[in-house]
Structures are given as C-alpha cells and as structure tokens.
PAVOPA-956250 format. One record per residue: residue number from 1; y, z, x negated of N, C-alpha, C in turn. Coordinates in pm, whole numbers. Each point is the difference from the previous one (the first is absolute). Last residue first. Example, Ala and Ser with C-alpha at 12.3 -4.5 7.8 and 13.67 -1.06 7.14 Angstrom:
! PAVOPA-956250
<atom n="2" n_Y="-225" n_Z="708" n_X="-1285" ca_Y="119" ca_Z="6" ca_X="-82" c_Y="109" c_Z="73" c_X="77"/>
<atom n="1" n_Y="-572" n_Z="-7" n_X="-29" ca_Y="119" ca_Z="0" ca_X="89" c_Y="120" c_Z="0" c_X="-90"/>
! end
This chain:
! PAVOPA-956250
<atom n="170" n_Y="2233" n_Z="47" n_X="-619" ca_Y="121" ca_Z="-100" ca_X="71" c_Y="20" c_Z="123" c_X="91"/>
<atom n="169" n_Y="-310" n_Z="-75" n_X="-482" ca_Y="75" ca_Z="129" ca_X="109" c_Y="38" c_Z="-93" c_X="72"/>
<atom n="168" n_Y="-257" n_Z="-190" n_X="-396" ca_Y="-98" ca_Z="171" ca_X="52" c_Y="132" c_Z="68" c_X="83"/>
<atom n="167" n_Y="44" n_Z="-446" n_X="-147" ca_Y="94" ca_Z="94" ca_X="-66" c_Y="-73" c_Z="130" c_X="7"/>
<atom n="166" n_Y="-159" n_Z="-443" n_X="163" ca_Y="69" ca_Z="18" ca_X="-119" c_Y="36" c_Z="113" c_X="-58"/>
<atom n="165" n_Y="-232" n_Z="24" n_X="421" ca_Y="-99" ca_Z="-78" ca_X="-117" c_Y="66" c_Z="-35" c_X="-105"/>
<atom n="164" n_Y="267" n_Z="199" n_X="322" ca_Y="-111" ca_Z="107" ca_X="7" c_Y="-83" c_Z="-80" c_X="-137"/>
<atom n="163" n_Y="329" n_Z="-268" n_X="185" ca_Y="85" ca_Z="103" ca_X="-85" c_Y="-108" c_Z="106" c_X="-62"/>
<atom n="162" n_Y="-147" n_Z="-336" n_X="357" ca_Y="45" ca_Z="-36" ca_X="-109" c_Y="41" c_Z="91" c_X="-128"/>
<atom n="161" n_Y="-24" n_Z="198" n_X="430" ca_Y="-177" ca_Z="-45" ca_X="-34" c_Y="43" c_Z="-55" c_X="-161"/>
<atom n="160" n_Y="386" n_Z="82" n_X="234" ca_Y="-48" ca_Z="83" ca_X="-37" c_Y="-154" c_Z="-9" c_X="-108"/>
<atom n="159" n_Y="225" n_Z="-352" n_X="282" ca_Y="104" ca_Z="43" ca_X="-158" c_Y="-93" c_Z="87" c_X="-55"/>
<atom n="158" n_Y="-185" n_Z="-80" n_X="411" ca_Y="-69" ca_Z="-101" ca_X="-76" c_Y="104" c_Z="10" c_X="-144"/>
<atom n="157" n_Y="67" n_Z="257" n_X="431" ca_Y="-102" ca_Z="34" ca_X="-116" c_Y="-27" c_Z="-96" c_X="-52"/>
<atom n="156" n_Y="386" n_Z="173" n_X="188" ca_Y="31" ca_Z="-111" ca_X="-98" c_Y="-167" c_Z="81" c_X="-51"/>
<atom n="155" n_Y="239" n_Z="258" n_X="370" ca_Y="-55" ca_Z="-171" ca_X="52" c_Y="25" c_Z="-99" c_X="-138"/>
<atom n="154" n_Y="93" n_Z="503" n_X="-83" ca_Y="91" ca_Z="-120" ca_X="40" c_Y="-3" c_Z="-140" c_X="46"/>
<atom n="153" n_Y="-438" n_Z="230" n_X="-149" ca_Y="119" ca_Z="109" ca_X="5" c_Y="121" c_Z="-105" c_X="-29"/>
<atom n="152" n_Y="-490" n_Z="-105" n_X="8" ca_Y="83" ca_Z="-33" ca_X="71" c_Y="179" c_Z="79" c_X="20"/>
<atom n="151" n_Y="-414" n_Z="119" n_X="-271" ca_Y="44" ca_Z="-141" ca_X="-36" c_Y="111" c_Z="-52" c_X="124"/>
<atom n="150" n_Y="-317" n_Z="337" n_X="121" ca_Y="56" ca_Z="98" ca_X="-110" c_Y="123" c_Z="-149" c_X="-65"/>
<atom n="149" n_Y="-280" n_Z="-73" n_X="374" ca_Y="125" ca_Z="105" ca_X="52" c_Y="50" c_Z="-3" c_X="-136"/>
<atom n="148" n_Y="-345" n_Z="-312" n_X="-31" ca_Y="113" ca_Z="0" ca_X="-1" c_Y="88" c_Z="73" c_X="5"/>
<atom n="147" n_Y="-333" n_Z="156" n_X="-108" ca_Y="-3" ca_Z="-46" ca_X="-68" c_Y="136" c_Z="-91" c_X="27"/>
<atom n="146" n_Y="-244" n_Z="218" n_X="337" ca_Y="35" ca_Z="67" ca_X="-54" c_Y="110" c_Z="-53" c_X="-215"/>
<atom n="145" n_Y="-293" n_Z="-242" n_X="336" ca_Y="89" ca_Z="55" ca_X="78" c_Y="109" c_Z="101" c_X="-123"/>
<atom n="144" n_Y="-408" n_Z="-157" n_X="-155" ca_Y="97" ca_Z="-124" ca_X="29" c_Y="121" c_Z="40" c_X="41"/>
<atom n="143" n_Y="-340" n_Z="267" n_X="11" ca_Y="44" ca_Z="23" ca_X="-149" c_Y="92" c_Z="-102" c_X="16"/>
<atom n="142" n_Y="-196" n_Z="22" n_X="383" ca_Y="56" ca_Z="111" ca_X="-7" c_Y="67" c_Z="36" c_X="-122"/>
<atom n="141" n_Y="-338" n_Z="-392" n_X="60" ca_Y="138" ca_Z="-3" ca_X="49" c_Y="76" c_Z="96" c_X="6"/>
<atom n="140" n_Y="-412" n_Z="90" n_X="-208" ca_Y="69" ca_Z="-99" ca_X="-43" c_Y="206" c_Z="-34" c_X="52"/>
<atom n="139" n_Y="-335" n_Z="275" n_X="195" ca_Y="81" ca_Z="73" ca_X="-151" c_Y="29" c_Z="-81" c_X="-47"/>
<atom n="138" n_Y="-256" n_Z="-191" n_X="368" ca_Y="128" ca_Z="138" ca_X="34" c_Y="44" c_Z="5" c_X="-129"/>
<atom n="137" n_Y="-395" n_Z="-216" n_X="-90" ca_Y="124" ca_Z="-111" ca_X="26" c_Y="111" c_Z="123" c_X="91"/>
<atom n="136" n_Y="-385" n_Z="224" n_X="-134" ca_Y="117" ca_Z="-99" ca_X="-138" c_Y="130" c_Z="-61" c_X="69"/>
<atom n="135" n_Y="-301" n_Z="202" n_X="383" ca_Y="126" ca_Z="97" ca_X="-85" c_Y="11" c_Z="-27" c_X="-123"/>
<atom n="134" n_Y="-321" n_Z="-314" n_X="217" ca_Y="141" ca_Z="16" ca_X="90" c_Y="107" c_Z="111" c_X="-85"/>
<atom n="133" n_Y="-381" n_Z="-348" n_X="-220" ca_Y="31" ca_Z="203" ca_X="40" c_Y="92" c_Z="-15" c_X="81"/>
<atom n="132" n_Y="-120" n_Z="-389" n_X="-272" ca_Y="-57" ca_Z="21" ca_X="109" c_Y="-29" c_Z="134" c_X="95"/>
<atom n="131" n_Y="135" n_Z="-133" n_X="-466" ca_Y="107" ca_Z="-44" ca_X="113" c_Y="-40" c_Z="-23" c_X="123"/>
<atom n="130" n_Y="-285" n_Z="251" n_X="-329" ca_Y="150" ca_Z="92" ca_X="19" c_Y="75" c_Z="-135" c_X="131"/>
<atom n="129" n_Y="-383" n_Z="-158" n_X="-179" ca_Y="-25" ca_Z="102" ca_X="66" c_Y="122" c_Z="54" c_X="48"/>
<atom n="128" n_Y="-12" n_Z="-306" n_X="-336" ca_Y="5" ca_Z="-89" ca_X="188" c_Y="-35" c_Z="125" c_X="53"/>
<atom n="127" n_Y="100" n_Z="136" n_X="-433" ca_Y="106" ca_Z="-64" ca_X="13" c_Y="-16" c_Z="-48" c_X="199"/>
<atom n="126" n_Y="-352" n_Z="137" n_X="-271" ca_Y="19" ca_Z="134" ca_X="45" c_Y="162" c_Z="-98" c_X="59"/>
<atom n="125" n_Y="-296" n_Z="-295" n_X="-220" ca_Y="-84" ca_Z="26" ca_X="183" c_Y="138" c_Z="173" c_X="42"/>
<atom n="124" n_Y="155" n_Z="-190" n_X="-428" ca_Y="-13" ca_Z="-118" ca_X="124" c_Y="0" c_Z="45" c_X="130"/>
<atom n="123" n_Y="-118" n_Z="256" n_X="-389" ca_Y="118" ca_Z="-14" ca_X="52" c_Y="90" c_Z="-88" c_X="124"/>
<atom n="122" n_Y="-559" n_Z="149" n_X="-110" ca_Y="120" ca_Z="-47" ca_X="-43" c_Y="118" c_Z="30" c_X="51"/>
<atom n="121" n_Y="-401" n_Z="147" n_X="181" ca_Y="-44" ca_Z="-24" ca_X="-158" c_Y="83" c_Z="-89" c_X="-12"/>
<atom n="120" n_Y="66" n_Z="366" n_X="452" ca_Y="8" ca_Z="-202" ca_X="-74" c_Y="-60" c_Z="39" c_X="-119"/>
<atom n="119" n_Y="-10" n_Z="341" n_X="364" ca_Y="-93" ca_Z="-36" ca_X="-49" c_Y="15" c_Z="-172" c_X="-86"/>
<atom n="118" n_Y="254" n_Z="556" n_X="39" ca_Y="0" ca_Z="-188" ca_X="68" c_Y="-136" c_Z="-40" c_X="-84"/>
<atom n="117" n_Y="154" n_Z="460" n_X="-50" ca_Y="-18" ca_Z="-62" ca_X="176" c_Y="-1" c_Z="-141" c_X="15"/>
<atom n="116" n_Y="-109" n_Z="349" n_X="-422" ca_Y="85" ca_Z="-121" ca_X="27" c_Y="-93" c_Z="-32" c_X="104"/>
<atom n="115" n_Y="60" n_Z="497" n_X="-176" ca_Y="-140" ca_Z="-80" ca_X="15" c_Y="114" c_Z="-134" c_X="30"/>
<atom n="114" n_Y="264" n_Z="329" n_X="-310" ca_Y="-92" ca_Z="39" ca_X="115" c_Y="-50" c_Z="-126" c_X="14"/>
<atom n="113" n_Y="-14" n_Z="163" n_X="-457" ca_Y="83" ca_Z="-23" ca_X="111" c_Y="-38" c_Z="4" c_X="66"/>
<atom n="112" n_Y="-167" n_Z="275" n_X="-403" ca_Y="-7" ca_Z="-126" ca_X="93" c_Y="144" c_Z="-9" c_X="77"/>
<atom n="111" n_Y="-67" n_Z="354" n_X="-346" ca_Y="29" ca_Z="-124" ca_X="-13" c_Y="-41" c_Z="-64" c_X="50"/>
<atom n="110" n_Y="-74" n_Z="399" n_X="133" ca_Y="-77" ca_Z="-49" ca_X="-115" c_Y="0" c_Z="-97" c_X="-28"/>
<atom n="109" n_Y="349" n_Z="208" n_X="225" ca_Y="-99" ca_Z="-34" ca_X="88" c_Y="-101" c_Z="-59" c_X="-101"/>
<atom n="108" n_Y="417" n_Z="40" n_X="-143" ca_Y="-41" ca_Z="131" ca_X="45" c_Y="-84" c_Z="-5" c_X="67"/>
<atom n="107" n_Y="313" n_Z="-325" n_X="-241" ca_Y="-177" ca_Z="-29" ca_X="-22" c_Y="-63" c_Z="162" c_X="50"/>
<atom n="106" n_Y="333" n_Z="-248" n_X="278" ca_Y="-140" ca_Z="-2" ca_X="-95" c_Y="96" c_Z="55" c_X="-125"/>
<atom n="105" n_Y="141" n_Z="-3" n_X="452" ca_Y="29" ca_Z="126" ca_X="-68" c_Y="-85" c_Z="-11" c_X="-113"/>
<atom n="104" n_Y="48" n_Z="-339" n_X="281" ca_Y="164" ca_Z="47" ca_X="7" c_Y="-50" c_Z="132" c_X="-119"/>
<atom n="103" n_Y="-408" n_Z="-169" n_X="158" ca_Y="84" ca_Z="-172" ca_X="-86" c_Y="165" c_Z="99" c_X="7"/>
<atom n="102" n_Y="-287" n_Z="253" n_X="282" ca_Y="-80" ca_Z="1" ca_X="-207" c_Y="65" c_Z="-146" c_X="-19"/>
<atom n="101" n_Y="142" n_Z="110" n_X="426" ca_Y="108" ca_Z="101" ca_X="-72" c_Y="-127" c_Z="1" c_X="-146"/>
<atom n="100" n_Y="132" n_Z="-296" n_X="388" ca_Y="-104" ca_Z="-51" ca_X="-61" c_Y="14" c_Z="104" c_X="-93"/>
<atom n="99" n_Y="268" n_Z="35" n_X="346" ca_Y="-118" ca_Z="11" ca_X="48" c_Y="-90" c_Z="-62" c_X="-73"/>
<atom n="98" n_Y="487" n_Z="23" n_X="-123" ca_Y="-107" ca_Z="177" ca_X="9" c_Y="-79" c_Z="-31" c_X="65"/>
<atom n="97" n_Y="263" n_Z="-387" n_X="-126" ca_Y="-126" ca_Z="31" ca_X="-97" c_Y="-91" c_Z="136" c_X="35"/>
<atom n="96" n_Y="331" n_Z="-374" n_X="234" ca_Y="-56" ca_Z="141" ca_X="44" c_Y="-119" c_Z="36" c_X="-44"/>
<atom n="95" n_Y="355" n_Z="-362" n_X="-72" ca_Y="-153" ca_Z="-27" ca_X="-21" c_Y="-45" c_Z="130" c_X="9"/>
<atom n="94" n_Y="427" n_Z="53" n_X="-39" ca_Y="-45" ca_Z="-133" ca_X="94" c_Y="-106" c_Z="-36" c_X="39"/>
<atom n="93" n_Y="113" n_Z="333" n_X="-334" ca_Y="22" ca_Z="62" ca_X="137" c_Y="-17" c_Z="-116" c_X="99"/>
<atom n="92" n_Y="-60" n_Z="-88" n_X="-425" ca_Y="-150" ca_Z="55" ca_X="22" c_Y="55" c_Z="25" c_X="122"/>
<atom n="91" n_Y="353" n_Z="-203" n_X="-174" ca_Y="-86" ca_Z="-80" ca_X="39" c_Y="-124" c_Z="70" c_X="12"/>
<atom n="90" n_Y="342" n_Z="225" n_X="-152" ca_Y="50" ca_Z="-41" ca_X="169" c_Y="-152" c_Z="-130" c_X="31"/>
<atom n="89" n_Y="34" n_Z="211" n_X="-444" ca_Y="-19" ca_Z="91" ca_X="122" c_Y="16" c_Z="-49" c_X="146"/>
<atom n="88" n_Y="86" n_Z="-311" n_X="-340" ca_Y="-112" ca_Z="47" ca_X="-53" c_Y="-59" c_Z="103" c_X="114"/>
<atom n="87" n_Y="473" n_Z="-114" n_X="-103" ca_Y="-89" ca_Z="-89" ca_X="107" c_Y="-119" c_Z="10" c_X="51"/>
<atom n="86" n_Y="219" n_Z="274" n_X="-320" ca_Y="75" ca_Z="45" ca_X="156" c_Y="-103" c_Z="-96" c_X="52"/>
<atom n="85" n_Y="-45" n_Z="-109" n_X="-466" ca_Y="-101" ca_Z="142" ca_X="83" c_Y="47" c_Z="73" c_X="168"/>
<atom n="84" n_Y="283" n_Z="-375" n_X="-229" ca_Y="-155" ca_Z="-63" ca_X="18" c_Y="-60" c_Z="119" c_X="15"/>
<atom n="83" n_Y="433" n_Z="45" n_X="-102" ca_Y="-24" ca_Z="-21" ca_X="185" c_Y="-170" c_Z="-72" c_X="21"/>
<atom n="82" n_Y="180" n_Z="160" n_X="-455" ca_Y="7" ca_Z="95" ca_X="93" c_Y="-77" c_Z="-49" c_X="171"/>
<atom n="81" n_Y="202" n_Z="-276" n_X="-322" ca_Y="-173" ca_Z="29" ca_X="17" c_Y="-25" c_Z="126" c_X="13"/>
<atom n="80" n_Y="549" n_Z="-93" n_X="35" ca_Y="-111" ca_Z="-128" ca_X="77" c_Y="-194" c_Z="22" c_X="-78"/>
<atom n="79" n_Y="314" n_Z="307" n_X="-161" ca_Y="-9" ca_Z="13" ca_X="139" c_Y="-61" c_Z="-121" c_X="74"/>
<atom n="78" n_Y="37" n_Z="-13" n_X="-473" ca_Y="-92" ca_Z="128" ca_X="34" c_Y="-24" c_Z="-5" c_X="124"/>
<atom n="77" n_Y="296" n_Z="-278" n_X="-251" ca_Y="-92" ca_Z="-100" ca_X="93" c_Y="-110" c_Z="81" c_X="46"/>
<atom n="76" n_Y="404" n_Z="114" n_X="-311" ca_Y="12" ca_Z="-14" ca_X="119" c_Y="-82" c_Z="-49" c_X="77"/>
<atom n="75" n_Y="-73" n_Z="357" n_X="-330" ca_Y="-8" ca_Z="-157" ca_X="-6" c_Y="22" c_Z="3" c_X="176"/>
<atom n="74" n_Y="23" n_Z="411" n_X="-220" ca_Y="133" ca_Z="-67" ca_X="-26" c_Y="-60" c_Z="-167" c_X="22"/>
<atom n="73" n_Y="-319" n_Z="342" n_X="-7" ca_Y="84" ca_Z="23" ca_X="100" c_Y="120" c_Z="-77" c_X="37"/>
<atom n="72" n_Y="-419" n_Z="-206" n_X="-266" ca_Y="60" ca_Z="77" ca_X="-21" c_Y="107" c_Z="70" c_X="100"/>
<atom n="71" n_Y="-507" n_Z="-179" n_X="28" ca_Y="111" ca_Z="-56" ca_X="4" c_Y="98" c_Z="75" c_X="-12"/>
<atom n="70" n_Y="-510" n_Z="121" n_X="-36" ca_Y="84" ca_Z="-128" ca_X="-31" c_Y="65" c_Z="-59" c_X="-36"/>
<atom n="69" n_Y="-132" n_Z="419" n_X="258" ca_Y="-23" ca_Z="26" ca_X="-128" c_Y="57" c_Z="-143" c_X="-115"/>
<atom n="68" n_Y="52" n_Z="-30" n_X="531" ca_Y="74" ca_Z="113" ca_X="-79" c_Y="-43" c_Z="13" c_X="-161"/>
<atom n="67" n_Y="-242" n_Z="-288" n_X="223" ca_Y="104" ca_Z="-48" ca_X="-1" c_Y="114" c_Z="124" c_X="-73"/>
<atom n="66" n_Y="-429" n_Z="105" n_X="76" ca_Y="-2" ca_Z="-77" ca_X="-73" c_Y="162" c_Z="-109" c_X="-45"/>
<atom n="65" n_Y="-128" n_Z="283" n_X="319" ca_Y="23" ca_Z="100" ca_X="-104" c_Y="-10" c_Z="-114" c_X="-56"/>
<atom n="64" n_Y="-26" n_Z="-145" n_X="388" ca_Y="106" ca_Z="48" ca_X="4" c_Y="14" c_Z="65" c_X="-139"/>
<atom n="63" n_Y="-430" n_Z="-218" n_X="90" ca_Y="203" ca_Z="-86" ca_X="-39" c_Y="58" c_Z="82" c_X="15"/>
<atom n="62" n_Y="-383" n_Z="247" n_X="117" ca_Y="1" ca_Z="-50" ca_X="-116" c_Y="114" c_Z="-94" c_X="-93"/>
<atom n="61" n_Y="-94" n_Z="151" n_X="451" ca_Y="88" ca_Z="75" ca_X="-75" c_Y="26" c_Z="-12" c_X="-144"/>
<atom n="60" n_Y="-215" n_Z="-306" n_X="275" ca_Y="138" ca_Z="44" ca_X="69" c_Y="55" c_Z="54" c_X="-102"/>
<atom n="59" n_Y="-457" n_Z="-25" n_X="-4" ca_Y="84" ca_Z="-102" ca_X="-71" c_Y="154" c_Z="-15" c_X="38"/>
<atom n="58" n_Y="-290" n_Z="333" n_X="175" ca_Y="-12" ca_Z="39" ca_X="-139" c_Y="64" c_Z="-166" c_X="-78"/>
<atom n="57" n_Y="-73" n_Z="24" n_X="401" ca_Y="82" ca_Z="126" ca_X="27" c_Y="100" c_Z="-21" c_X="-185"/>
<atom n="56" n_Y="-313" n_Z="-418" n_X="221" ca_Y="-18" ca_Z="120" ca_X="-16" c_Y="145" c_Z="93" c_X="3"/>
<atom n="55" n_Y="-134" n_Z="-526" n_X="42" ca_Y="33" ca_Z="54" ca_X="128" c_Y="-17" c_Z="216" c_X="-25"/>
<atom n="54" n_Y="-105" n_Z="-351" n_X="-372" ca_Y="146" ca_Z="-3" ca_X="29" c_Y="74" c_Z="60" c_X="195"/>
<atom n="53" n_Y="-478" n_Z="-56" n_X="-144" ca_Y="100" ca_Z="124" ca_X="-139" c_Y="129" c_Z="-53" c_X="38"/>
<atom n="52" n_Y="-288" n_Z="-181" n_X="337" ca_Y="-89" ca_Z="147" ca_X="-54" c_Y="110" c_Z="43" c_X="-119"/>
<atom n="51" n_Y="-130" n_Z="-377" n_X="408" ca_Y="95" ca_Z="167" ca_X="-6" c_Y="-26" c_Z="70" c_X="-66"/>
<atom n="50" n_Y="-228" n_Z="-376" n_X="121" ca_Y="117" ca_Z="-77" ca_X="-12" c_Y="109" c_Z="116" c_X="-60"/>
<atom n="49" n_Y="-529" n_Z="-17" n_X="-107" ca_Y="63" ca_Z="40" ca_X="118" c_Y="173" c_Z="-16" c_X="-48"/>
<atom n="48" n_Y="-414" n_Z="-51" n_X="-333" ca_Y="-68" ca_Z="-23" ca_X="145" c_Y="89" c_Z="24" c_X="146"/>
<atom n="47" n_Y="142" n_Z="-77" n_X="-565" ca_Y="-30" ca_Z="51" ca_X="76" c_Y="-121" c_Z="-78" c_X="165"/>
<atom n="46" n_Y="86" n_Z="-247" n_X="-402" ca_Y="51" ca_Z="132" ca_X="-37" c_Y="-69" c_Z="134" c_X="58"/>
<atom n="45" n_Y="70" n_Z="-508" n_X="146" ca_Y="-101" ca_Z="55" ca_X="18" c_Y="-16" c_Z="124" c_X="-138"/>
<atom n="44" n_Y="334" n_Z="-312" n_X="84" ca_Y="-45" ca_Z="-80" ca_X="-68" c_Y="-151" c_Z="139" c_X="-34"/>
<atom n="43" n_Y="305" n_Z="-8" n_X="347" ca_Y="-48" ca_Z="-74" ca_X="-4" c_Y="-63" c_Z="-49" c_X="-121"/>
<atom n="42" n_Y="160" n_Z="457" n_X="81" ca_Y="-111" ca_Z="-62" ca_X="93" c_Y="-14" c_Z="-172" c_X="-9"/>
<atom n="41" n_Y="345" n_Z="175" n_X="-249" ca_Y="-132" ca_Z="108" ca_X="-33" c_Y="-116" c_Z="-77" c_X="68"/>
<atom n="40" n_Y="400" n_Z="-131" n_X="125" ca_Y="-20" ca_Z="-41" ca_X="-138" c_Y="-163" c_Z="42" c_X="-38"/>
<atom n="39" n_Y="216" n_Z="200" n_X="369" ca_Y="-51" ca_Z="-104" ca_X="37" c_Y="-46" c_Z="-114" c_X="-56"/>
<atom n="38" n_Y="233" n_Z="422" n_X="-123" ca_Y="-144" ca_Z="38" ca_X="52" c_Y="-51" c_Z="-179" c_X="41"/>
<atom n="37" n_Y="453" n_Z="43" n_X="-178" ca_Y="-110" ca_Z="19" ca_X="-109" c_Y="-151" c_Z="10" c_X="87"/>
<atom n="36" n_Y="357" n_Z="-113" n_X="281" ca_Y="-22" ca_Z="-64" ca_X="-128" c_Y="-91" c_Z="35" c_X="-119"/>
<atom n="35" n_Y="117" n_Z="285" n_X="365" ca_Y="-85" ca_Z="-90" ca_X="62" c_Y="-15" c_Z="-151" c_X="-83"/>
<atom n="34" n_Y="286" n_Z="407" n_X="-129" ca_Y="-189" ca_Z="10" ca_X="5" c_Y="-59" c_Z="-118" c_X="31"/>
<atom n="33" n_Y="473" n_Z="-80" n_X="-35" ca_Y="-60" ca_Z="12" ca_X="-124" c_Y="-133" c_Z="47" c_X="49"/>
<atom n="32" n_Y="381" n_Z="-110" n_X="300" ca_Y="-127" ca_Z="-95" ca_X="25" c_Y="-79" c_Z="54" c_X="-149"/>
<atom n="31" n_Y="375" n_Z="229" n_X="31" ca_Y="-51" ca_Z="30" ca_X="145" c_Y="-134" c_Z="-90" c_X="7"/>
<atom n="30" n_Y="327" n_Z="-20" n_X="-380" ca_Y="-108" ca_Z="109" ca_X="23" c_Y="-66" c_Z="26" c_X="121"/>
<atom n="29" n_Y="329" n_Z="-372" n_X="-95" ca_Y="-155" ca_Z="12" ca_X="-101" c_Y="-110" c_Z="72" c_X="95"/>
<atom n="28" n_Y="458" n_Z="85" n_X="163" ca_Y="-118" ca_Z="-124" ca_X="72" c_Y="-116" c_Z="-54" c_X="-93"/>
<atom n="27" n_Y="319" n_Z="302" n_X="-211" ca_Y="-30" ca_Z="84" ca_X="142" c_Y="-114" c_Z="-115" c_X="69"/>
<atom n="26" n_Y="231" n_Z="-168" n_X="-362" ca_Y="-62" ca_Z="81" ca_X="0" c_Y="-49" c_Z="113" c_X="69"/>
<atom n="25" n_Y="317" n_Z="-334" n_X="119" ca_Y="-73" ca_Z="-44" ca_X="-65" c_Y="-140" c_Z="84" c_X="-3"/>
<atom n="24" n_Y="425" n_Z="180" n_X="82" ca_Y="-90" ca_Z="0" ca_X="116" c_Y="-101" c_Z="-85" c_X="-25"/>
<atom n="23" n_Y="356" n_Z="258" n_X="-263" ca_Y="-27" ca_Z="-163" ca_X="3" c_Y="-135" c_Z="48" c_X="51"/>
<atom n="22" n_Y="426" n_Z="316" n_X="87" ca_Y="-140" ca_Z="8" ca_X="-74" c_Y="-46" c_Z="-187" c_X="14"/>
<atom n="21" n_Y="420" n_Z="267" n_X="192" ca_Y="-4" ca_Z="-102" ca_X="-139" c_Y="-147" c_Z="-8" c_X="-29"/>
<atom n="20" n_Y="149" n_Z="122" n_X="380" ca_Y="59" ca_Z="-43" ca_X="37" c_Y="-35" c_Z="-69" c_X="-168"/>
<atom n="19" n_Y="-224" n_Z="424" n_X="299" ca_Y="34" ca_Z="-54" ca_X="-124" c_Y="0" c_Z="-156" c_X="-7"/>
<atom n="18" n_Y="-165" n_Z="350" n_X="342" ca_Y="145" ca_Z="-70" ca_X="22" c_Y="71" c_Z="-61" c_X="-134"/>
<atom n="17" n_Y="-459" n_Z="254" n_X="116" ca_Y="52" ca_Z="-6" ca_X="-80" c_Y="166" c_Z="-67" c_X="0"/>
<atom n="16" n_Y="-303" n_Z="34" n_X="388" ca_Y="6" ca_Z="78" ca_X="-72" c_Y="67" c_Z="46" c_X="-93"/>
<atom n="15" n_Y="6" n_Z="-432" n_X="193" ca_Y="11" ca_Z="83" ca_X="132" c_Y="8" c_Z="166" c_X="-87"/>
<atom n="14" n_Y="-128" n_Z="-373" n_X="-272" ca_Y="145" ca_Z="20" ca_X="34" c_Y="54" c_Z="63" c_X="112"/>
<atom n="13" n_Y="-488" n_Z="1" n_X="-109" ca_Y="86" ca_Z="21" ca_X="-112" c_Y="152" c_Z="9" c_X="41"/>
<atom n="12" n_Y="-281" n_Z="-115" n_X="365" ca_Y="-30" ca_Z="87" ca_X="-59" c_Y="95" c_Z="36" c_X="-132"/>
<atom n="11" n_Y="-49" n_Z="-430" n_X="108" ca_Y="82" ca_Z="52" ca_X="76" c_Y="-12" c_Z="166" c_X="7"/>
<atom n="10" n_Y="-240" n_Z="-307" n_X="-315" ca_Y="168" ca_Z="-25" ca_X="7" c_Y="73" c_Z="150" c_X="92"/>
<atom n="9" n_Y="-462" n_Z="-23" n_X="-35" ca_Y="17" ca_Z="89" ca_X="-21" c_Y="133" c_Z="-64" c_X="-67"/>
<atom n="8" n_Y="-178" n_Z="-246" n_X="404" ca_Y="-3" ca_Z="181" ca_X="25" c_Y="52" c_Z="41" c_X="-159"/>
<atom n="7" n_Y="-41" n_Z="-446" n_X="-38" ca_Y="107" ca_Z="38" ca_X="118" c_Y="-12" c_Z="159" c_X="-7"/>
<atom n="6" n_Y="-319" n_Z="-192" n_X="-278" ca_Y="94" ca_Z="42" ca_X="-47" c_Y="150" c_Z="11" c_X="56"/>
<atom n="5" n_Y="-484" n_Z="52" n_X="163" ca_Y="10" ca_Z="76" ca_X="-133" c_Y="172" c_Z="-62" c_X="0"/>
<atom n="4" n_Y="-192" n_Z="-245" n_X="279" ca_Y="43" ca_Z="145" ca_X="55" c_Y="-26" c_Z="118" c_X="-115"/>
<atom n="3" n_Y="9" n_Z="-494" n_X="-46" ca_Y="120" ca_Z="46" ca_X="51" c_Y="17" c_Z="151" c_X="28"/>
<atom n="2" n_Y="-435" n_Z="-153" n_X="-180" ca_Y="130" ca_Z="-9" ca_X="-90" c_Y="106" c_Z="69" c_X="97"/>
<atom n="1" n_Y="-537" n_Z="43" n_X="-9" ca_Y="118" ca_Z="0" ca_X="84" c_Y="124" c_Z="0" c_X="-89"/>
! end
C-alpha cells in the first residue's frame, strides 16, 4: 500500500508536528522503507513473509540511534533523517503491527515472526491478492484522500505536489 503509507503519514506529520521546514522527502522514504526492504527480502526469497525486519520495533529504533550516533548535532541535514525513524513508527502504526506483536517486538519471541497470512509465492501473486481486498483498495483511496488534503493547502495541489518532489516542502 503506497498512497496509504504515505498520504496518512504526510498528513499525520504536519497535523502533529506543524513543521514548515523539514524536507518531507525524507519522511516519504521512510514511510514506504519496511515495506521496501521486507518485500526485497521476500522476493528474492530471503525470507518466507512480506513482514519481517523492517516491519520491527527494534528497526525503528535502531535508525533513530543510529542517526543520532552518526550525524553531528550541528549538521543541518540531522533534522531531515530524523524524519526517516518518525516515518518508520507511523508506518508499523498503519500497518497495525500490535496484532502481529513477535514481528513488532522480534527478536523477543525466539526470534520468529509472526505466521504470514498470505498465501502468494511471489510478489506478483501477493501484489493481485492485496488488489483484490476491498480494505487495500479503502486505504488506498483514503491515503489518496488524505494526501491530497495535506497538498492542497491554498487550492495549489499540483504547485505543492511539485514543490514537495523538488524541494522536500510547498
């Protein structure tokens, strides 16, 4: 689910945070980042399930120190990868990781994850599955929805959208 990873955690962020300079760029990395690495994972068969280290607790927190330990206080580009572990959280909260809570809390569960509900052997078969869900395609458009509200501010969402992919702000 793209749009609704990164409409919901645009709008979220600036609903919250009201921060006017952060390059939002990096905020929209981070929101699609588990489901980039896990789906990496899974296709080139790594893993056995679409959700497993980049959908954890422990990789969240992991950028965040990592970034802090990293990058110096005084670098101005601290606060923009910063927003990749903000994203990071908002995207397990999307993907309502507390009901898969040994993949959110691994490796505390004797390092398994939890069991994978789909039955595709690819990305493909898991890709026609999902667009055939009535509540993807909801979160889809709802991330849509939402995605404009946040881009539309002064009826100029297409300046904005623009300004958003050049500049990480509008």
């Amino acid at each position: 689910m793209i749009f609704w990873h990164i409409g919901l955690t645009l709008f979220l962020f600036v609903w919250i945070f009201k921060d006017k300079n952060a390059d939002l760029r990096f905020l929209l990395v981070g929101s699609l980042l588990p489901d980039i690495i896990d789906k990496t994972l899974y296709l080139f068969s790594f893993t056995n399930n679409s959700r497993t280290y980049g959908h954890t607790l422990l990789f969240a927190v992991f950028s965040l120190f990592a970034i802090m330990i990293i990058t110096n206080r005084e670098n101005p580009k601290r606060k923009s990868y910063l927003l990749i572990p903000i994203a990071l959280l908002f995207h397990l909260v999307l993907d309502e990781m507390w009901m898969f809570s040994e993949t959110l809390f691994w490796p505390s569960f004797n390092g398994l994850f939890s069991a994978s509900n789909s039955s595709a052997n690819s990305l493909v078969e898991l890709f026609l599955i999902s667009i055939n869900k009535t509540e993807v395609i909801l979160k889809e458009i709802t991330g849509m929805f939402f995605l404009f509200i946040s881009l539309n501010q002064n009826m100029n969402f297409r300046i904005n959208l623009m300004n958003l992919i050049k500049i990480g702000k509008y």
